[in-house]
VOLUMLO-382055 format. One record per residue (C-alpha): residue in one letter; residue number from 1; x, y, z. Coordinates in steps of 0.25 Angstrom, whole numbers, padded with zeros to 4 digits. Example, Ala and Ser with C-alpha at 12.3 -4.5 7.8 and 13.67 -1.06 7.14 Angstrom:
> aa / i / X / Y / Z
> A / 1 / 0049 / -0018 / 0031
> S / 2 / 0055 / -0004 / 0029
END
This chain:
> aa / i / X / Y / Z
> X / 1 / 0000 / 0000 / 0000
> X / 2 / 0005 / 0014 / -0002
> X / 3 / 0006 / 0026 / 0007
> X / 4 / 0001 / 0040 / 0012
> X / 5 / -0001 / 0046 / 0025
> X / 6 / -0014 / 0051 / 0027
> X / 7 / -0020 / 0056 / 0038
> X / 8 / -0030 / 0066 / 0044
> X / 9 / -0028 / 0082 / 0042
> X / 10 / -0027 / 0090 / 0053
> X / 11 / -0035 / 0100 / 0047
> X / 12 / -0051 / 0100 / 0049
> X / 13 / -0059 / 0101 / 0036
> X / 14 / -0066 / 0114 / 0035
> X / 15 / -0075 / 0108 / 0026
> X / 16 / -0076 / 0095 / 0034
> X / 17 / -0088 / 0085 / 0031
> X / 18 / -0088 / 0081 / 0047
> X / 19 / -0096 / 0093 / 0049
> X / 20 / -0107 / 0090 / 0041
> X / 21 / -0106 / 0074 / 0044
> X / 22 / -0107 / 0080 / 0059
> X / 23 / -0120 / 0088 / 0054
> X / 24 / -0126 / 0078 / 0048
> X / 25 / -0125 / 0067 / 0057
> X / 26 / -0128 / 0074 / 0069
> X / 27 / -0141 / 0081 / 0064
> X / 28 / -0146 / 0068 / 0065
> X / 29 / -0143 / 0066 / 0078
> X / 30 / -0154 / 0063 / 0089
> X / 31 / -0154 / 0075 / 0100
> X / 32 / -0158 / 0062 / 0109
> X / 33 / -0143 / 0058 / 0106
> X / 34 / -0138 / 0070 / 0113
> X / 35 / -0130 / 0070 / 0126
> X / 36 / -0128 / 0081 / 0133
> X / 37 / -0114 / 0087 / 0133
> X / 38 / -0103 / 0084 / 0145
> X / 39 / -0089 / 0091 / 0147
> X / 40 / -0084 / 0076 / 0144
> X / 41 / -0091 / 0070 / 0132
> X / 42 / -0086 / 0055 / 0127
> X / 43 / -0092 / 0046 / 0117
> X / 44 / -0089 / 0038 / 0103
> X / 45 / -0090 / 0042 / 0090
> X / 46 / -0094 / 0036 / 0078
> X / 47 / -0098 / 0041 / 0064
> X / 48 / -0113 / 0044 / 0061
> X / 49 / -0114 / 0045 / 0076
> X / 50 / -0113 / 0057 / 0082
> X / 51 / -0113 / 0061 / 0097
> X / 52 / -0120 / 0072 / 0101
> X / 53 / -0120 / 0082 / 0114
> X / 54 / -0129 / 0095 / 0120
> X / 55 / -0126 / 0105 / 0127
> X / 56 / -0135 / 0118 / 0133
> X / 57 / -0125 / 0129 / 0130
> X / 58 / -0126 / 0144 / 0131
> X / 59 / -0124 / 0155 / 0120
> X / 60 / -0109 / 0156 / 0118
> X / 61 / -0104 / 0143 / 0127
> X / 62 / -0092 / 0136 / 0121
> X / 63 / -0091 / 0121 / 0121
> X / 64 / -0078 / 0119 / 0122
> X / 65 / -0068 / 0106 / 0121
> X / 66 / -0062 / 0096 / 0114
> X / 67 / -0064 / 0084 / 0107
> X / 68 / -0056 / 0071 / 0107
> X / 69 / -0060 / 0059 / 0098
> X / 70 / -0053 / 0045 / 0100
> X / 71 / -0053 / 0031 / 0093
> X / 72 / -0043 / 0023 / 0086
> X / 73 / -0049 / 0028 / 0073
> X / 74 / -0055 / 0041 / 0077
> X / 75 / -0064 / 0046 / 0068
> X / 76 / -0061 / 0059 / 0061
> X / 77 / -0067 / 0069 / 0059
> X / 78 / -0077 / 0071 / 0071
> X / 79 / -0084 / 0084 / 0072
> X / 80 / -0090 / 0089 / 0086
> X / 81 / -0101 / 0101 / 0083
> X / 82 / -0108 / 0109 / 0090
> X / 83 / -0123 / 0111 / 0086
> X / 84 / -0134 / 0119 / 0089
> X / 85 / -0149 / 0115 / 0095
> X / 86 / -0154 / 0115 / 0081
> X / 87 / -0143 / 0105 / 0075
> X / 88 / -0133 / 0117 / 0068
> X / 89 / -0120 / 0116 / 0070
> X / 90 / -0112 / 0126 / 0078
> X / 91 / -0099 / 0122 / 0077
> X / 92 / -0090 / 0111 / 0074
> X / 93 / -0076 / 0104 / 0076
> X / 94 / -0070 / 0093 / 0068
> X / 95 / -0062 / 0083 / 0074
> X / 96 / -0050 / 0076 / 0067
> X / 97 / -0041 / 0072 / 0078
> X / 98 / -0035 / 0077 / 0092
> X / 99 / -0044 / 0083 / 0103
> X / 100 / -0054 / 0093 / 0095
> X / 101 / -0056 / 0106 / 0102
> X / 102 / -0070 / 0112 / 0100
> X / 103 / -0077 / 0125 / 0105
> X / 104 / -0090 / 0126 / 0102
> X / 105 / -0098 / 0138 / 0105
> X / 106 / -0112 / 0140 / 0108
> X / 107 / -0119 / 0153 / 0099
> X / 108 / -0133 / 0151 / 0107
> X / 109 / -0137 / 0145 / 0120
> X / 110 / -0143 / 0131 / 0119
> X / 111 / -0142 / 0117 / 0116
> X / 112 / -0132 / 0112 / 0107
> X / 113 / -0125 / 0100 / 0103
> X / 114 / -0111 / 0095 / 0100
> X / 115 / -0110 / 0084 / 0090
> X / 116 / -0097 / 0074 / 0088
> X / 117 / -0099 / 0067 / 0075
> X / 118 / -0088 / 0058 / 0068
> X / 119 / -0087 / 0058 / 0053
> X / 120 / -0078 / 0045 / 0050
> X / 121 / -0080 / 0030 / 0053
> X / 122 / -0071 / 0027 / 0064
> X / 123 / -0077 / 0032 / 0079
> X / 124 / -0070 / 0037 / 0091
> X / 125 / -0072 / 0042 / 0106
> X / 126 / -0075 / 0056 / 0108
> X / 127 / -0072 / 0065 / 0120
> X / 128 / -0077 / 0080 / 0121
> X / 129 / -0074 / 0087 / 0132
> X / 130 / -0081 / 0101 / 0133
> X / 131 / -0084 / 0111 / 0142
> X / 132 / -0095 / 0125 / 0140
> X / 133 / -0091 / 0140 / 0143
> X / 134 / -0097 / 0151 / 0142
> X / 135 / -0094 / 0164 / 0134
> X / 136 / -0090 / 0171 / 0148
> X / 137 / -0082 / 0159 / 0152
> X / 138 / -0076 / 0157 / 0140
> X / 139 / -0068 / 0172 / 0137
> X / 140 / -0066 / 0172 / 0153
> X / 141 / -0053 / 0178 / 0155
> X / 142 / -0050 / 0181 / 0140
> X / 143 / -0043 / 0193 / 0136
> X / 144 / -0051 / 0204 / 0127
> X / 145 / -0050 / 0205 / 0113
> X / 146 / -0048 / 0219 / 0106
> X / 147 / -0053 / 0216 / 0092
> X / 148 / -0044 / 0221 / 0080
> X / 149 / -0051 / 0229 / 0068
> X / 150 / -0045 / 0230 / 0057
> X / 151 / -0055 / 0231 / 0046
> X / 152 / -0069 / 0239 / 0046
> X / 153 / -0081 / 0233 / 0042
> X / 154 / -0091 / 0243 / 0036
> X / 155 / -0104 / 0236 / 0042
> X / 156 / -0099 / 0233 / 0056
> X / 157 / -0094 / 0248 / 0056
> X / 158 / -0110 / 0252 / 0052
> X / 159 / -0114 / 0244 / 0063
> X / 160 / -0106 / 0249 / 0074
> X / 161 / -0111 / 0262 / 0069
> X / 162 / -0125 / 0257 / 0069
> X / 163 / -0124 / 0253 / 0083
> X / 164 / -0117 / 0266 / 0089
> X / 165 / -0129 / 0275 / 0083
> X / 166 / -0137 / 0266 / 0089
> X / 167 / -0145 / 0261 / 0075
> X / 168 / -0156 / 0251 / 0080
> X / 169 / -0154 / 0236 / 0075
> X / 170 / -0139 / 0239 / 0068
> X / 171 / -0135 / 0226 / 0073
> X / 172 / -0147 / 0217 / 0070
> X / 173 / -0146 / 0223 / 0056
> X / 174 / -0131 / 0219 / 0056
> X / 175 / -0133 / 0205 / 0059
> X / 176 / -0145 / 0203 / 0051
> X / 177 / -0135 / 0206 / 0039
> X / 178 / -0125 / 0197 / 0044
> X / 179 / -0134 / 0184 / 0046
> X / 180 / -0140 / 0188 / 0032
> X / 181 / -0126 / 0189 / 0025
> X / 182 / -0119 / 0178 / 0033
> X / 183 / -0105 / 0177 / 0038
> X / 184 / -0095 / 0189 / 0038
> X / 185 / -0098 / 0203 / 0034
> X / 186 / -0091 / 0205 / 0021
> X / 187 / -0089 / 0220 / 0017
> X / 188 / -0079 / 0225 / 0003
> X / 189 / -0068 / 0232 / 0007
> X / 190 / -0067 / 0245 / -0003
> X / 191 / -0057 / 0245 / -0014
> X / 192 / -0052 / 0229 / -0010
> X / 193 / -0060 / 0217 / -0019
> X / 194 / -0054 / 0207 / -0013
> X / 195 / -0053 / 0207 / 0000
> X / 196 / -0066 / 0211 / 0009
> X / 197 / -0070 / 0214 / 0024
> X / 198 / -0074 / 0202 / 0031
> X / 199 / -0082 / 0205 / 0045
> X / 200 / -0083 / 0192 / 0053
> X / 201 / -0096 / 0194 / 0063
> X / 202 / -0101 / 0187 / 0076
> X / 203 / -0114 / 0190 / 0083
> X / 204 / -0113 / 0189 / 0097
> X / 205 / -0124 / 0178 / 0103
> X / 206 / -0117 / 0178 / 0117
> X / 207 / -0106 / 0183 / 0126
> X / 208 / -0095 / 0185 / 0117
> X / 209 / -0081 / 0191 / 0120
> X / 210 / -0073 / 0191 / 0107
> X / 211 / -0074 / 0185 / 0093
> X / 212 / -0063 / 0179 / 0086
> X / 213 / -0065 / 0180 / 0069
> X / 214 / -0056 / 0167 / 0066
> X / 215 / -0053 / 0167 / 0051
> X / 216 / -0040 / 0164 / 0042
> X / 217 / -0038 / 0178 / 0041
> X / 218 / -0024 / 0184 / 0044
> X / 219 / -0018 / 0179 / 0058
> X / 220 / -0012 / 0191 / 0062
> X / 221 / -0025 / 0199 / 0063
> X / 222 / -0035 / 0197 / 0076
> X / 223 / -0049 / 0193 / 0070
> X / 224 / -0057 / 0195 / 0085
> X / 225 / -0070 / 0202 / 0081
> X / 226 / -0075 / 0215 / 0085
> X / 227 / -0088 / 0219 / 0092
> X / 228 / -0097 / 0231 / 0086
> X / 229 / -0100 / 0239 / 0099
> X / 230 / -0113 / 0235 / 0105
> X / 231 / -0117 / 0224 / 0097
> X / 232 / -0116 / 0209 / 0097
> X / 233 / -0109 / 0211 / 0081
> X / 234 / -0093 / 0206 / 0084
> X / 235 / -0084 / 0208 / 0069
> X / 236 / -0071 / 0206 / 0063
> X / 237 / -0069 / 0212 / 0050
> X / 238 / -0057 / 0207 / 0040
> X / 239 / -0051 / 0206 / 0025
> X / 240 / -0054 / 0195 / 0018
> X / 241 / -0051 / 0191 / 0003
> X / 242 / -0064 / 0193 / -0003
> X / 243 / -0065 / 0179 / -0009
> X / 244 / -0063 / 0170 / 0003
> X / 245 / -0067 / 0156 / 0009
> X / 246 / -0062 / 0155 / 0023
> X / 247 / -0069 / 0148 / 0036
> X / 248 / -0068 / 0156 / 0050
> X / 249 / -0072 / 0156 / 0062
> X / 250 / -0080 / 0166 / 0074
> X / 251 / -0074 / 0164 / 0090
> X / 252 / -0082 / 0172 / 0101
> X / 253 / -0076 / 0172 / 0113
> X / 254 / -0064 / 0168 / 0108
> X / 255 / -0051 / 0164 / 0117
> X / 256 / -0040 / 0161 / 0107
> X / 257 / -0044 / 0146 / 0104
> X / 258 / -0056 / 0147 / 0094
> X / 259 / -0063 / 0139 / 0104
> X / 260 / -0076 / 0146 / 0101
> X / 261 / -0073 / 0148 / 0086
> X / 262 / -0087 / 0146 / 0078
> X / 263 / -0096 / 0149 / 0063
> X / 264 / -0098 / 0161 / 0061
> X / 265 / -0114 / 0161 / 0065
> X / 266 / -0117 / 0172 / 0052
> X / 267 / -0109 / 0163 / 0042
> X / 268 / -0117 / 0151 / 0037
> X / 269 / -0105 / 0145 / 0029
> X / 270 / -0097 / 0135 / 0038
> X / 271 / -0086 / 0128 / 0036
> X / 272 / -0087 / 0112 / 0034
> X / 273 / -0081 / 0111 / 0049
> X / 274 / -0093 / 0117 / 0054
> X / 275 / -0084 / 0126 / 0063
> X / 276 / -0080 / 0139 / 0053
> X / 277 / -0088 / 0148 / 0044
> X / 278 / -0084 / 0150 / 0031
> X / 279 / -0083 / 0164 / 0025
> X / 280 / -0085 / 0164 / 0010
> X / 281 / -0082 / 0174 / 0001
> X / 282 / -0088 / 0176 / -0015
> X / 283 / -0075 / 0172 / -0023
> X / 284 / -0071 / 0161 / -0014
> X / 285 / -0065 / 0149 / -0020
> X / 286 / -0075 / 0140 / -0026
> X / 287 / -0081 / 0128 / -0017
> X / 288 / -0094 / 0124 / -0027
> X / 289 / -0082 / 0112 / -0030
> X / 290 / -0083 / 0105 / -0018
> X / 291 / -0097 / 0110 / -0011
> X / 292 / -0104 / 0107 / -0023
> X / 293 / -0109 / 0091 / -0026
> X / 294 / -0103 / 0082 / -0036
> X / 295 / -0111 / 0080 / -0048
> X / 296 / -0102 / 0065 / -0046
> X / 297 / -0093 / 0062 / -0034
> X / 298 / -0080 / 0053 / -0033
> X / 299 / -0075 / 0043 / -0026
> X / 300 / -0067 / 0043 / -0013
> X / 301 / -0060 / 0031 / -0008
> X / 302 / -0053 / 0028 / 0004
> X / 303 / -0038 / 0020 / 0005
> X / 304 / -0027 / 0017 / 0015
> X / 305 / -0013 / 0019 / 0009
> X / 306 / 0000 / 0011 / 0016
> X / 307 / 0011 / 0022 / 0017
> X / 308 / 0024 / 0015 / 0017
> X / 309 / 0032 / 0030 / 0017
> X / 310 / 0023 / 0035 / 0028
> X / 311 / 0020 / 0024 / 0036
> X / 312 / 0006 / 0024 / 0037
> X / 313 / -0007 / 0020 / 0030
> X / 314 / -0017 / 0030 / 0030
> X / 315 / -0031 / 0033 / 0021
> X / 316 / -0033 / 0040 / 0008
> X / 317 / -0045 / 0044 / 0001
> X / 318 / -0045 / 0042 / -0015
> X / 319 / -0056 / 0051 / -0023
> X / 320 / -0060 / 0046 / -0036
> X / 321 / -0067 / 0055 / -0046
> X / 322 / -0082 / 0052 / -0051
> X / 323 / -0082 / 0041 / -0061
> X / 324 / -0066 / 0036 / -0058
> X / 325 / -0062 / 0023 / -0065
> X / 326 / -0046 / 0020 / -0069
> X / 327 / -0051 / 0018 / -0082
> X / 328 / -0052 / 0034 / -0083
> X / 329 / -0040 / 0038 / -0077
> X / 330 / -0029 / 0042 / -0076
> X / 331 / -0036 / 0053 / -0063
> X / 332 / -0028 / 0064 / -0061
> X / 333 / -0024 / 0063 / -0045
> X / 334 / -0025 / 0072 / -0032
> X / 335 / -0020 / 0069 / -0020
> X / 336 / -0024 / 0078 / -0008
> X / 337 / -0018 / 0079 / 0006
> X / 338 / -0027 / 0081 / 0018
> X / 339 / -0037 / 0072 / 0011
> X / 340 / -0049 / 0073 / 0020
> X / 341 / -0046 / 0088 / 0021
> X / 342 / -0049 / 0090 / 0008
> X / 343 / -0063 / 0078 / 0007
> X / 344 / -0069 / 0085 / 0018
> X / 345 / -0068 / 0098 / 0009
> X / 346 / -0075 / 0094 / -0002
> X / 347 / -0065 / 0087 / -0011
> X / 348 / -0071 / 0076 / -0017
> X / 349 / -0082 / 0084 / -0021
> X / 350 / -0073 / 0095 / -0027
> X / 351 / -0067 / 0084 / -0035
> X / 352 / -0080 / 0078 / -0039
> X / 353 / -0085 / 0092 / -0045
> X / 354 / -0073 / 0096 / -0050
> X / 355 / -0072 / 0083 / -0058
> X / 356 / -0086 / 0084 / -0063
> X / 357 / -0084 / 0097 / -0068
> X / 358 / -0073 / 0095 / -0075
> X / 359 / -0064 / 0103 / -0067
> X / 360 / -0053 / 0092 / -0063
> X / 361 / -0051 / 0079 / -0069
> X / 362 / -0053 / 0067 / -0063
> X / 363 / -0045 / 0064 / -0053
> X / 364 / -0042 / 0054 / -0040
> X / 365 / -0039 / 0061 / -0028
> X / 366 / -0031 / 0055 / -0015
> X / 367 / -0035 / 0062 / -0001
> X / 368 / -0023 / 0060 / 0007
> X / 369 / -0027 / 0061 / 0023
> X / 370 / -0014 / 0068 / 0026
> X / 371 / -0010 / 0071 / 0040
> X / 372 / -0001 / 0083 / 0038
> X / 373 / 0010 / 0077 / 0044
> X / 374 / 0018 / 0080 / 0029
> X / 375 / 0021 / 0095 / 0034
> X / 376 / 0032 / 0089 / 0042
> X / 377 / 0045 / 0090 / 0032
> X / 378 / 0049 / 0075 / 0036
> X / 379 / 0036 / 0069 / 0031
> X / 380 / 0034 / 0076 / 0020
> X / 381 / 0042 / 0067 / 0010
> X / 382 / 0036 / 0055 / 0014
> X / 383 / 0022 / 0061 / 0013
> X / 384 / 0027 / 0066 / -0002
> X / 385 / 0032 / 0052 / -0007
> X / 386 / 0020 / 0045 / 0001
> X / 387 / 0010 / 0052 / -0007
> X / 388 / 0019 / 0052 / -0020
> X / 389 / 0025 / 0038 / -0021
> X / 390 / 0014 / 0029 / -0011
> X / 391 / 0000 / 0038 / -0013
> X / 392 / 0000 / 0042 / -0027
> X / 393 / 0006 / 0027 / -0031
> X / 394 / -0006 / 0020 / -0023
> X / 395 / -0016 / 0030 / -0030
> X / 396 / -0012 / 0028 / -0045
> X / 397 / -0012 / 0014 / -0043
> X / 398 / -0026 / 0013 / -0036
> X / 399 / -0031 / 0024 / -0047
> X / 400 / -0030 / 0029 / -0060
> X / 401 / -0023 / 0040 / -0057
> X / 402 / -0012 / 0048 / -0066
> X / 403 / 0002 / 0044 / -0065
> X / 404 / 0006 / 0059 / -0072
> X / 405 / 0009 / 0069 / -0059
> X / 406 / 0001 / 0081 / -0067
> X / 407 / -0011 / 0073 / -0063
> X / 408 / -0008 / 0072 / -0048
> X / 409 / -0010 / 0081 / -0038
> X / 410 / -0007 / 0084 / -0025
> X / 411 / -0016 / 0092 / -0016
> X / 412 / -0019 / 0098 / -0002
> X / 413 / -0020 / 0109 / 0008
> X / 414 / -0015 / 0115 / 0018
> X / 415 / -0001 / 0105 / 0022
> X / 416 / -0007 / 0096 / 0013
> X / 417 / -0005 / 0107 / 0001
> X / 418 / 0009 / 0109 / 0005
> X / 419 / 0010 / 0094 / 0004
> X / 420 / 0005 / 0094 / -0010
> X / 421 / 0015 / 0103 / -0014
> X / 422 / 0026 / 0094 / -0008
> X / 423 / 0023 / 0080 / -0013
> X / 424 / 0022 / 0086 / -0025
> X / 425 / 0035 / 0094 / -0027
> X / 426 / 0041 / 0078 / -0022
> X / 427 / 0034 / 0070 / -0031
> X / 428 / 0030 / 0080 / -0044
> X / 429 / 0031 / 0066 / -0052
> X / 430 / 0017 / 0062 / -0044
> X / 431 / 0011 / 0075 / -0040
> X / 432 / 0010 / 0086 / -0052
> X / 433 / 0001 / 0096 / -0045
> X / 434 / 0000 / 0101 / -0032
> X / 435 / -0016 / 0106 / -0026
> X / 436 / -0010 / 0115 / -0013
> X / 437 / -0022 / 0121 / -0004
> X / 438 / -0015 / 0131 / 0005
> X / 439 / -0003 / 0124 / 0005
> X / 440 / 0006 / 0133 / 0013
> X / 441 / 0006 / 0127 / 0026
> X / 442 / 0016 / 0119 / 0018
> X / 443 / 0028 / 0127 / 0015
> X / 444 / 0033 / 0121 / 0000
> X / 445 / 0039 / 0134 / -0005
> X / 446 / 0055 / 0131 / -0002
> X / 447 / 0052 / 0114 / -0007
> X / 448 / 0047 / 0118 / -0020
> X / 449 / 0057 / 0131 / -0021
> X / 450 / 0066 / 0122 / -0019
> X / 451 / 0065 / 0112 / -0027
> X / 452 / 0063 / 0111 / -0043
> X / 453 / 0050 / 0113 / -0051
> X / 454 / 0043 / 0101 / -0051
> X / 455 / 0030 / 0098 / -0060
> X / 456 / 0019 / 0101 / -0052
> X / 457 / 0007 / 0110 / -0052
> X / 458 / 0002 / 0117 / -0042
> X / 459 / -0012 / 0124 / -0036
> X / 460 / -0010 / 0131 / -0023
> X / 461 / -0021 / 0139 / -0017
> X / 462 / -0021 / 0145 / -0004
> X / 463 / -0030 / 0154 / 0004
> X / 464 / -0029 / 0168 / 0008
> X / 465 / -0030 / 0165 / 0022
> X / 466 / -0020 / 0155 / 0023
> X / 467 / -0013 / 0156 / 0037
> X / 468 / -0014 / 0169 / 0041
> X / 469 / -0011 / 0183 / 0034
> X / 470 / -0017 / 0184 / 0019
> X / 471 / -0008 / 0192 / 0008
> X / 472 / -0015 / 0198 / -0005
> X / 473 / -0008 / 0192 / -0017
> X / 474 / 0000 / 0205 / -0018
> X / 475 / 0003 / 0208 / -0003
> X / 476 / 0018 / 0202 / 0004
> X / 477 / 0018 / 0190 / 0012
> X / 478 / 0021 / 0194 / 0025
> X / 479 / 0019 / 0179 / 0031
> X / 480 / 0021 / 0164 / 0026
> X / 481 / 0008 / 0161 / 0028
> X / 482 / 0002 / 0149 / 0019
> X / 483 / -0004 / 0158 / 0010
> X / 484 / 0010 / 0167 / 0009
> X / 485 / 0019 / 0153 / 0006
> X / 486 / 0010 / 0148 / -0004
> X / 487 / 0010 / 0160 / -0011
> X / 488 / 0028 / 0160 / -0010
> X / 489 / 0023 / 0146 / -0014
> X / 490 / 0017 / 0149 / -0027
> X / 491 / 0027 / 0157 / -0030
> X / 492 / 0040 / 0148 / -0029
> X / 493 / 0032 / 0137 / -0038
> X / 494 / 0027 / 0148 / -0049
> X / 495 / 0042 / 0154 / -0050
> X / 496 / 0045 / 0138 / -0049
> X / 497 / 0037 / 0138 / -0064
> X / 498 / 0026 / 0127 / -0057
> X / 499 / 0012 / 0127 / -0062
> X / 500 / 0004 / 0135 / -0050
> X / 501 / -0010 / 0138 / -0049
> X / 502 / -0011 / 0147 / -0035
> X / 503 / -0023 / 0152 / -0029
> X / 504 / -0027 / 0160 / -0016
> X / 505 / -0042 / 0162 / -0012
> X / 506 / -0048 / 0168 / 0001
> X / 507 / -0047 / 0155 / 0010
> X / 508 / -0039 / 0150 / 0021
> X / 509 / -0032 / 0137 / 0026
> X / 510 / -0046 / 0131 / 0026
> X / 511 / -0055 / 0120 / 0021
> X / 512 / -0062 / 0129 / 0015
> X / 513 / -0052 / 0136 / 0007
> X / 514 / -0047 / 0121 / 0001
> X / 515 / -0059 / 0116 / -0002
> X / 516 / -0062 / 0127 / -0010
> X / 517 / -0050 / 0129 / -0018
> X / 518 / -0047 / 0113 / -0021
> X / 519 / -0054 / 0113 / -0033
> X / 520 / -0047 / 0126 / -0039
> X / 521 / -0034 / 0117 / -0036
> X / 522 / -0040 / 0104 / -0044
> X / 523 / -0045 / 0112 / -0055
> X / 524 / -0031 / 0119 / -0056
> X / 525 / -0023 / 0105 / -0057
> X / 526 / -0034 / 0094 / -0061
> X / 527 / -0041 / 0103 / -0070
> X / 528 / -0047 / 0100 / -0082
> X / 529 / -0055 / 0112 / -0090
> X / 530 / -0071 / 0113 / -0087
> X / 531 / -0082 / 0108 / -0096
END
């Protein structure tokens, strides 16, 4: 047998399908099945069988904890929720190994529920430990915040000069606009098309203290909102690039550990984790790809690959494209690091519609579960000539599969991007094309500088929001954040004479950015014109 290591991502999808497994298997879940929450709460767990707690709580309490998960095969991922008296889900927290810190807070008082539901087909014992504190308990002690403004929205100016005239319902009027238009206030900044005020609101329900705007905007700036005198309306206004996709995040009564981090209440978007709102901007990278349902859809088959240079036998998963037989081949080949990363986005189906439009041609795709471990300098070799002399091998001889490296990609984000980049530069004879999704986290600049031009195409796309800082294609790097590397990056492979296809879009190191932007990536190195 042949080899790989594969093995679960550290990251949690943004666009998970545990969340919505969760939703759906606990809406059909009996209230009679309910147990009243303890502080201790142990139990097993099994798929399709969710357990389910109450607990009476008052308007702005946090349930605070942390969940552990055990078992010889646990099973991954486990979602804990918190949900309201009518069934709607407040928030959520995936779990997918080590104790799982959650912090849900309550927007209303009542009775609400906290749900654990598994997804996979391995069970596990379950210990929650929690405990309740109020508003007052919670910021006891804490230090006060001196919110920073450094842009001026145009409404949230009006209304504070509503309010100090004295103007009879300015704020009711305010909010009625906000709850019709949804999410943040969005305002043009004059003479500047591409970038527009943002204002992130939150209504205070309860006793709240401060509120912490937690977005991938610059790190150096403080994002703690500010209130309008005399009302319950707290705001941060900031500049955002007026075509942007990107998840954030609301904290009252915040202490410096995200603990009560929620949606954004206005916002009906929500992220596929079920804990984040999602801002979406006109302009914003295409996701009708993977969101949309496949006219046909292929074929996803599990293996477990022997890995004689890395020591281990792990599980792949093999996509096979509607209406897949060896008589038709050769298929052009993909393989993607941080596999289930990139299923629980959507892939399969951006593969399925792509392929049915004519976009890409047909093609077998291998998701590698890769645990990450590759960033280390020492491993690194051995991951490249696993994947290039065991994986690929295994693969052309169990498909018909192209033997010509111009038809085989590789592809990932974050690390698993970097790693793209690497294996190929090692292995150009196998790998002809490299698909990196904010692959800066990975530095490849002084390898490929290095070392001489091999013949491999590349797509890199990164998003403006990319670990910290944004520049404006014409502004200096002042840091080497990832989005600042990638651009010295495409810089040393285009003066290098390589094949480069660079895009940046208004997203950040998130689920969301990726799942939106692999489709541009296929299209540029699988593509074959429209019909």
């Amino acid at each position: 047998m042949t080899s790989i290591m594969i093995v679960l991502p550290r990251l949690r999808p943004r666009r998970s399908i545990s969340v919505m497994v969760l939703t759906t298997l606990c809406a059909s879940t009996a209230l009679g099945q309910a147990r009243p929450l303890q502080s201790v709460v142990q139990g097993d767990l099994a798929p399709g069988a969710p357990q389910v707690y109450t607990v009476r709580a008052g308007a702005g309490e946090l349930i605070v904890g942390t969940f552990e998960l055990r078992g010889s095969e646990p099973s991954l991922p486990v979602t804990v929720g918190l949900y309201d008296d009518s069934g709607r889900m407040v928030n959520a927290a995936a779990f997918w190994g080590s104790p799982l810190r959650i912090g849900f807070v309550t927007l209303t008082s009542g009775t609400y529920q906290i749900r654990i539901a598994a997804e996979n087909t391995a069970g596990g014992t379950y210990t929650l430990r929690t405990e309740r504190q109020t508003p007052a308990e919670r910021m006891a002690g804490a230090a006060a915040v001196t919110p920073i403004v450094r842009f001026k929205s145009t409404r949230i100016d009006q209304l504070a000069k509503d309010v100090s005239t004295g103007q009879a319902g300015a704020v009711d009027r305010f909010w009625s606009e906000a709850e019709a238009r949804g999410g943040p206030l969005v305002e043009t900044i004059d003479g500047n098309d591409q970038y527009v005020l943002l204002t992130f609101l939150w209504k205070e329900m309860y006793e709240t203290h401060n509120v912490l705007a937690i977005w991938p905007g610059p790190t150096s700036e403080d994002y703690h909102m500010s209130r309008v005198p005399g009302t319950n309306v707290w705001y941060k206004s900031v500049r955002v690039f007026h075509a942007s996709r990107f998840s954030y995040q609301l904290a009252p009564n915040d202490r410096g550990d995200y603990l009560t981090a929620q949606r954004d209440p206005l916002n009906p978007l929500v992220g596929g984790d079920g804990e984040s709102s999602v801002l979406e901007m006109p302009g914003a990278p295409d996701e009708s790809w993977f969101r949309r349902t496949p006219p046909v859809r292929g074929t996803i088959t599990q293996h477990r690959l022997d890995s004689v240079l890395l020591k281990a036998t792990r599980d792949i998963s093999v996509y096979t494209p509607p209406g897949y037989a060896p008589s038709n081949g050769p298929y052009a080949l993909l393989v993607l690091f941080d596999g289930p990363g990139y299923v629980g986005m959507g892939a399969p189906s951006t593969l399925d519609n792509l392929i049915a439009a004519h976009r890409i041609r047909p093609t077998v795709v291998c998701f590698v579960r890769d645990n990450r471990s590759p960033r280390f300098p020492d491993q690194m070799p051995a991951y490249a000539a696993a994947m290039a002399t065991e994986l690929v091998p295994w693969l052309r001889s169990s498909y018909a599969v192209s033997t010509d490296p111009k038809d085989v990609v590789s592809g990932g984000y974050s690390a698993g991007g970097g790693m793209a980049g690497y294996v190929a530069l090692n292995y150009p004879a196998v790998f002809g094309n490299v698909l990196s999704q904010s692959g800066g986290s990975l530095n490849l600049l002084p390898l490929y500088l290095d070392a001489p031009k091999v013949p491999v195409k590349f797509y890199i796309d990164s998003g403006l929001y990319e670990y910290g800082p944004t520049f404006s294609p014409n502004e200096p790097a002042f840091a080497e954040n990832g989005i600042v590397r990638m651009r010295h990056f495409r810089d040393v492979l285009q003066a290098k004479g390589y094949d480069v296809t660079y895009r940046e879009t208004g997203g950040a190191h998130q689920f969301t950015h990726w799942a939106a932007t692999l489709a541009e990536g296929l299209i540029a190195l699988l593509g074959q014109p429209a019909k």
